[in-house]
The first five atom37 places (N, CA, C, CB, O) and aatype in JSON, in Angstrom:
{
  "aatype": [20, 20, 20, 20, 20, 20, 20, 20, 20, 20, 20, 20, 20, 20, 20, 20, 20, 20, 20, 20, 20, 20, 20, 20, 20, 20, 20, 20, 20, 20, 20, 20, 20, 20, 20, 20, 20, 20, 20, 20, 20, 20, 20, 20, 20, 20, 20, 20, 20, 20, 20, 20, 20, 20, 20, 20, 20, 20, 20, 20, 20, 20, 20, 20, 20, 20, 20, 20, 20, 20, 20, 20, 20],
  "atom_mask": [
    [1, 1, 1, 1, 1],
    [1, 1, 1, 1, 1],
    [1, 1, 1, 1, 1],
    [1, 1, 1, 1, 1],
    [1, 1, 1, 1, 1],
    [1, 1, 1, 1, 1],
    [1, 1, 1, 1, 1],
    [1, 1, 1, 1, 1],
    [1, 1, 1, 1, 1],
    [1, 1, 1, 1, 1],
    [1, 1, 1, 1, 1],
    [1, 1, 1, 1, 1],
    [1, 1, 1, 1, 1],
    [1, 1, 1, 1, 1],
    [1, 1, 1, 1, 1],
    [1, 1, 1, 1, 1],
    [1, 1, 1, 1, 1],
    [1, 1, 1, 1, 1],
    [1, 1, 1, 1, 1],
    [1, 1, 1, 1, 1],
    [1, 1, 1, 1, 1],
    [1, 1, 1, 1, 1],
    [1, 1, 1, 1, 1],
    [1, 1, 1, 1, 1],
    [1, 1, 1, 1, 1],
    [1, 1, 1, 1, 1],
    [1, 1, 1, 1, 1],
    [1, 1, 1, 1, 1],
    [1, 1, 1, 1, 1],
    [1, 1, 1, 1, 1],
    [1, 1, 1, 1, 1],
    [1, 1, 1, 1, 1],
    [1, 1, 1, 1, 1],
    [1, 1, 1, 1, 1],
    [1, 1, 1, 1, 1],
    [1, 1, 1, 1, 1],
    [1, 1, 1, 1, 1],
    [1, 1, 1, 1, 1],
    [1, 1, 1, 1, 1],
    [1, 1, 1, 1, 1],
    [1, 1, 1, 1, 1],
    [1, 1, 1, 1, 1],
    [1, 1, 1, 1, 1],
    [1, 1, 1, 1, 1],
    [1, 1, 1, 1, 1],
    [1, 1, 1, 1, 1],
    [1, 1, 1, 1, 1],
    [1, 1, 1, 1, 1],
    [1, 1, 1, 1, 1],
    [1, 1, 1, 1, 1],
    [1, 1, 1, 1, 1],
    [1, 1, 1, 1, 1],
    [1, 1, 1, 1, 1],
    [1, 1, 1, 1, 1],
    [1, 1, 1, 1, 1],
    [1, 1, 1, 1, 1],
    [1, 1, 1, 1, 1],
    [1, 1, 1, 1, 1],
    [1, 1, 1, 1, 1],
    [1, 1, 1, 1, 1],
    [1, 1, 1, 1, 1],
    [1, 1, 1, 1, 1],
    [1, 1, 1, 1, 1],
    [1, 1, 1, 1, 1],
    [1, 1, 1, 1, 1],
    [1, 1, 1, 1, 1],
    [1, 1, 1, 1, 1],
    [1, 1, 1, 1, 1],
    [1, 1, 1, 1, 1],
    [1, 1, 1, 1, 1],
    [1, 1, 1, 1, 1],
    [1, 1, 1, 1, 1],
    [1, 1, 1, 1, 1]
  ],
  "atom_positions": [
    [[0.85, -1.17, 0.0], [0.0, 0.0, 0.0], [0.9, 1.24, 0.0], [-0.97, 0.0, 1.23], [1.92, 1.4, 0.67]],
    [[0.39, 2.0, -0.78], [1.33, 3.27, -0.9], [1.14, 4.38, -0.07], [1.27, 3.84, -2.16], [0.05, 4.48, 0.48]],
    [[2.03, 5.27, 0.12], [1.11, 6.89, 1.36], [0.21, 6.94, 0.96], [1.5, 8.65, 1.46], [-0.65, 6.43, 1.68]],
    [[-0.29, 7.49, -0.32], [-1.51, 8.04, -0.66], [-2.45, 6.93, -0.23], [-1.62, 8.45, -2.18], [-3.33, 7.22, 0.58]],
    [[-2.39, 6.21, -0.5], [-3.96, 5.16, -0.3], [-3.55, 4.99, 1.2], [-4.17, 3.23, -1.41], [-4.64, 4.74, 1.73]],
    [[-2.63, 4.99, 2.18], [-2.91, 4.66, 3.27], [-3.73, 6.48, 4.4], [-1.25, 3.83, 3.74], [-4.36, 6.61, 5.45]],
    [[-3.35, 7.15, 3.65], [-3.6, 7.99, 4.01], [-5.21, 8.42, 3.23], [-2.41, 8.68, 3.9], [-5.92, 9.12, 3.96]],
    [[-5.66, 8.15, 2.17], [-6.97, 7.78, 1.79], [-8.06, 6.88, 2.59], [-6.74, 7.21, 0.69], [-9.26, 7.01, 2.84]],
    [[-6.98, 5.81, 2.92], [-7.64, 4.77, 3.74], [-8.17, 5.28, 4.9], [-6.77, 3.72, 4.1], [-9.38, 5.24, 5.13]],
    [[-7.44, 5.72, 5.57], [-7.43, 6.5, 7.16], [-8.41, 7.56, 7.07], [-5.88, 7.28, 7.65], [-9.34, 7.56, 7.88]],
    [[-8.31, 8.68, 5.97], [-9.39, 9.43, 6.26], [-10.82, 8.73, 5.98], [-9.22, 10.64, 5.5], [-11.91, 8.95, 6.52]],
    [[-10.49, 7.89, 5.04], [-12.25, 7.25, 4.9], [-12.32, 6.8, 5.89], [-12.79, 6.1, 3.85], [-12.95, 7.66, 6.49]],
    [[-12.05, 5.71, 6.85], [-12.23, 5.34, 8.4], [-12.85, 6.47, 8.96], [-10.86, 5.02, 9.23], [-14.0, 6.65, 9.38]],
    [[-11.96, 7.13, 8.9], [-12.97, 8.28, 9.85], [-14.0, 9.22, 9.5], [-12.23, 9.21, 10.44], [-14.91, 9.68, 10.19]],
    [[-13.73, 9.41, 8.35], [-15.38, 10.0, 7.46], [-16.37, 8.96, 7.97], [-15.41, 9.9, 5.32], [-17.31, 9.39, 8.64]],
    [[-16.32, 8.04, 7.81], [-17.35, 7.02, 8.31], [-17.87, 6.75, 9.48], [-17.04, 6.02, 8.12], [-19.08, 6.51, 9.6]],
    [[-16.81, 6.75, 10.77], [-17.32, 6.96, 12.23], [-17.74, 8.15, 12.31], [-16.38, 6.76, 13.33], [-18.69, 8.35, 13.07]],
    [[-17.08, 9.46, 11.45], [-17.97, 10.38, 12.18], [-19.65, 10.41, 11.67], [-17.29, 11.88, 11.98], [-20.51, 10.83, 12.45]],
    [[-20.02, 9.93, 10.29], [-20.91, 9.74, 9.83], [-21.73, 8.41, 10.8], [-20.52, 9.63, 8.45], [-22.76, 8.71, 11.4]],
    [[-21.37, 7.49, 10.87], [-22.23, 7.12, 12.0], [-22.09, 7.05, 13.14], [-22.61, 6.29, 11.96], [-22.72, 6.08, 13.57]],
    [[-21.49, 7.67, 13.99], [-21.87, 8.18, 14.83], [-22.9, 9.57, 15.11], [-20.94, 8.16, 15.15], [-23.32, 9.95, 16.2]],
    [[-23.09, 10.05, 14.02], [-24.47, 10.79, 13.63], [-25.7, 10.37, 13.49], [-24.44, 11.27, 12.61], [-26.73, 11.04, 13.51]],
    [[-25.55, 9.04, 13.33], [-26.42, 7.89, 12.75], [-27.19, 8.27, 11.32], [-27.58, 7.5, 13.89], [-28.4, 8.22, 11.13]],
    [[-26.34, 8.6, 10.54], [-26.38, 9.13, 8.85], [-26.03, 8.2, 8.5], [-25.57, 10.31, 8.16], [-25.1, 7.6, 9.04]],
    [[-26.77, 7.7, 7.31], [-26.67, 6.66, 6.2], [-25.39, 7.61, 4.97], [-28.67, 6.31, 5.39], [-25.09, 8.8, 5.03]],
    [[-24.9, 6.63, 4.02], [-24.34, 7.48, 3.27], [-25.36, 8.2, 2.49], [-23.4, 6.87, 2.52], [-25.07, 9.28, 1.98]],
    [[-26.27, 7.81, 2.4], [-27.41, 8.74, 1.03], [-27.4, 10.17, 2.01], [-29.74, 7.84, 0.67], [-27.04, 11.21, 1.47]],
    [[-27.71, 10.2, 3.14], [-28.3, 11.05, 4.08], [-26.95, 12.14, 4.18], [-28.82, 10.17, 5.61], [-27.01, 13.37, 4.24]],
    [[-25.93, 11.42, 4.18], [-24.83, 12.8, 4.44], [-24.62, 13.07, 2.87], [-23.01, 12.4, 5.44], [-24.28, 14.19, 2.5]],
    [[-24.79, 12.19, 2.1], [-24.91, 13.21, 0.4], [-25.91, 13.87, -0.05], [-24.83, 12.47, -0.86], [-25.97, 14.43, -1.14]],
    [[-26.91, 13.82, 0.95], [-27.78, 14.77, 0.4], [-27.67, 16.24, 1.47], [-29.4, 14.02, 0.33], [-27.94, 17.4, 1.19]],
    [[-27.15, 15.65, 2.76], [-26.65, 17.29, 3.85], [-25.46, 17.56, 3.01], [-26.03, 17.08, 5.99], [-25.53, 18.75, 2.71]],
    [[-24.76, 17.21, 2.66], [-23.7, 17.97, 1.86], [-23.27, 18.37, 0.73], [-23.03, 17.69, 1.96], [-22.24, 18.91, 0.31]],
    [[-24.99, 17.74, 0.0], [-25.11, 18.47, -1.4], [-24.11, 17.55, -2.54], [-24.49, 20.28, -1.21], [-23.3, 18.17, -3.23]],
    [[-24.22, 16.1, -2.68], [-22.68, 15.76, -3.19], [-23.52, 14.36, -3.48], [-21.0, 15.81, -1.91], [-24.47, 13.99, -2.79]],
    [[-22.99, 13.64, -4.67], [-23.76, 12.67, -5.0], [-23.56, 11.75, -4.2], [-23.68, 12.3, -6.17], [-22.57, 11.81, -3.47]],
    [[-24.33, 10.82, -4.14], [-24.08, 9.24, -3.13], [-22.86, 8.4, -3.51], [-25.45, 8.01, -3.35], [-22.16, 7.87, -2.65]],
    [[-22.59, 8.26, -5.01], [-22.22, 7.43, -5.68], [-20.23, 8.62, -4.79], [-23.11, 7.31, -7.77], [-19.24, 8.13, -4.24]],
    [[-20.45, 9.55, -4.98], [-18.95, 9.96, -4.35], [-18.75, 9.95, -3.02], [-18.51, 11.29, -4.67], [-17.59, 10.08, -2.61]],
    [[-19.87, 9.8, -2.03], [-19.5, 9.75, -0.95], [-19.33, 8.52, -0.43], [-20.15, 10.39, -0.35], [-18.52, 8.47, 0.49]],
    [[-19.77, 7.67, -0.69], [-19.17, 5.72, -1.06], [-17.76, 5.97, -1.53], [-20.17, 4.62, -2.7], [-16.86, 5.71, -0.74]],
    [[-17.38, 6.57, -3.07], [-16.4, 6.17, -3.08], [-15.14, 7.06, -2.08], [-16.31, 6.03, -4.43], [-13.97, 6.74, -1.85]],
    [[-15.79, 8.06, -1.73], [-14.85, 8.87, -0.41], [-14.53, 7.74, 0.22], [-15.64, 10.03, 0.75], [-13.42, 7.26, 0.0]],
    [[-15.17, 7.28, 0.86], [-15.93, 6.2, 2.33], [-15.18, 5.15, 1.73], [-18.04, 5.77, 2.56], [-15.07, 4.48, 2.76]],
    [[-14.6, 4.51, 0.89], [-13.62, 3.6, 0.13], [-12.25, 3.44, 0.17], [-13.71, 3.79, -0.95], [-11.48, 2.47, 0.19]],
    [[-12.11, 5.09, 0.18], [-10.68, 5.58, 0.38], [-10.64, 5.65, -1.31], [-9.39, 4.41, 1.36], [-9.46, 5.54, -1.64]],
    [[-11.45, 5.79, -2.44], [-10.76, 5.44, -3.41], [-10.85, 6.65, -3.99], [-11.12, 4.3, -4.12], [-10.48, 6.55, -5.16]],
    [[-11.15, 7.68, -3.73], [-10.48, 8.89, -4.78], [-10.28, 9.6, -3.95], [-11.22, 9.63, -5.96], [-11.03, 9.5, -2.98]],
    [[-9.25, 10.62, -3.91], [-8.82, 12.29, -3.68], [-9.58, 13.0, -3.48], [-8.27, 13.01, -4.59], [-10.01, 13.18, -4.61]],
    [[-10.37, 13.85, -2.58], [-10.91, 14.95, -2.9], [-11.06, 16.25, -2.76], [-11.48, 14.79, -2.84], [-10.69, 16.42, -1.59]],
    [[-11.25, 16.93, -3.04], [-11.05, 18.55, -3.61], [-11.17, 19.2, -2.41], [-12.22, 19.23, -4.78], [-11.86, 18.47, -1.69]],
    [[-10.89, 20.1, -1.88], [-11.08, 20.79, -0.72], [-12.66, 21.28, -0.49], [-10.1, 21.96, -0.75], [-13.1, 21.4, 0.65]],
    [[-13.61, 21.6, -1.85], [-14.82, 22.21, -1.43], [-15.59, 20.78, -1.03], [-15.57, 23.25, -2.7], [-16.13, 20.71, 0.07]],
    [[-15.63, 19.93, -1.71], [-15.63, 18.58, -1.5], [-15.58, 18.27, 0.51], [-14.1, 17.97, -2.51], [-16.52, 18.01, 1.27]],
    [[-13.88, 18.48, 0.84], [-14.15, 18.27, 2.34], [-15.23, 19.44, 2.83], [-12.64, 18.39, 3.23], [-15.94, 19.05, 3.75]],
    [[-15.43, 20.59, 2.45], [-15.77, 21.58, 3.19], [-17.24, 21.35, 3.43], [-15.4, 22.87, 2.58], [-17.88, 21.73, 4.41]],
    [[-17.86, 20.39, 1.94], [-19.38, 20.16, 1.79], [-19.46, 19.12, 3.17], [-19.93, 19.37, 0.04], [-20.3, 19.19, 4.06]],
    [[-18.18, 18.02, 3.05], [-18.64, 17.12, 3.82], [-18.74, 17.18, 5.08], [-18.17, 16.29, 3.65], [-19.33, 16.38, 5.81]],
    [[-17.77, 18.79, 5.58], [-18.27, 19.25, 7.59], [-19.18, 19.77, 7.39], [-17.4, 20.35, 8.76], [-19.75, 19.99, 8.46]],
    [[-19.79, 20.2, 6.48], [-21.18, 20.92, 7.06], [-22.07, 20.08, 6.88], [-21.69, 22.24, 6.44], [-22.86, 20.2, 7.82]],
    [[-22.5, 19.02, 5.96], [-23.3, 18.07, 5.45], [-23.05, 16.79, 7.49], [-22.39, 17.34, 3.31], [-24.0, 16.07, 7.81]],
    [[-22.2, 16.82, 8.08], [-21.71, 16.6, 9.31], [-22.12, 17.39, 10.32], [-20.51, 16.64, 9.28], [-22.03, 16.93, 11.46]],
    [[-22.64, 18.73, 10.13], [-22.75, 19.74, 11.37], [-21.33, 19.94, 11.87], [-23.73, 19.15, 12.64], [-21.24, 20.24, 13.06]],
    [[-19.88, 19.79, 10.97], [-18.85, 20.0, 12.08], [-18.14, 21.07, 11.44], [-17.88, 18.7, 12.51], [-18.62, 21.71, 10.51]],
    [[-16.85, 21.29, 12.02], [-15.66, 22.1, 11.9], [-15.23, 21.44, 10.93], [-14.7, 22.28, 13.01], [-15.36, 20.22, 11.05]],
    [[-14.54, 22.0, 9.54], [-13.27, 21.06, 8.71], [-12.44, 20.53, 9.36], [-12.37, 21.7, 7.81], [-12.14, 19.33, 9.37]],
    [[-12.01, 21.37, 9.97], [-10.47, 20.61, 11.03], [-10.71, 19.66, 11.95], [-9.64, 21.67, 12.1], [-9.75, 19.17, 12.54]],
    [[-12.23, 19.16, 12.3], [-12.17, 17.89, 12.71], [-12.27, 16.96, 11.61], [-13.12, 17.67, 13.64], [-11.62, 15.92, 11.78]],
    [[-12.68, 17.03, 10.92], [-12.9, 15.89, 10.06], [-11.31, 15.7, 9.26], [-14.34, 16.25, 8.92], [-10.92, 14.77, 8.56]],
    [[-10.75, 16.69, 9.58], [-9.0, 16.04, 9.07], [-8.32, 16.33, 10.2], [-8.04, 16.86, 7.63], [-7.11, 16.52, 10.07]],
    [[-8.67, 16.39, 11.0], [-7.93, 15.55, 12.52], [-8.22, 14.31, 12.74], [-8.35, 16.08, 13.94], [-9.02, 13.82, 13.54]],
    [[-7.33, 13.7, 11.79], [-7.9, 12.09, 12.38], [-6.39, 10.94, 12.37], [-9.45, 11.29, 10.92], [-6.33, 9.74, 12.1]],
    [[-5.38, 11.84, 12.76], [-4.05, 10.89, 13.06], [-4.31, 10.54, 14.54], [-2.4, 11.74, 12.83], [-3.51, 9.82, 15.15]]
  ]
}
């Protein structure tokens, strides 16, 4: 496994606890964050990169801060 995907990996882990621990389905945080289902699966995968407005949709689609949702070492 390379940095990038381990570091892909890791943030999807935690995109995901914080998502349920909300008790949000993935449809439910792509539709609070305005962002299709089909990308927030593949977020939640670790399998693509994504864009900064991208994270920014996904703390508010969360109710959180950005900087928690990439505080996750």
């Amino acid at each position: 496994m390379t940095q990038k995907e381990k570091i892909l990996a890791k943030f999807a882990n935690h995109l995901k606890e914080l998502r349920e621990e909300r008790g949000l389905s993935i449809r439910e945080l792509a539709l609070r964050s305005n962002l299709e289902y089909s990308q927030v699966q593949r977020i939640e995968k670790g399998k693509v990169n994504i864009a900064l407005t991208t994270l920014l949709a996904l703390a508010d689609g969360l109710d959180i801060v950005s900087t928690e949702l990439i505080n996750y070492t």
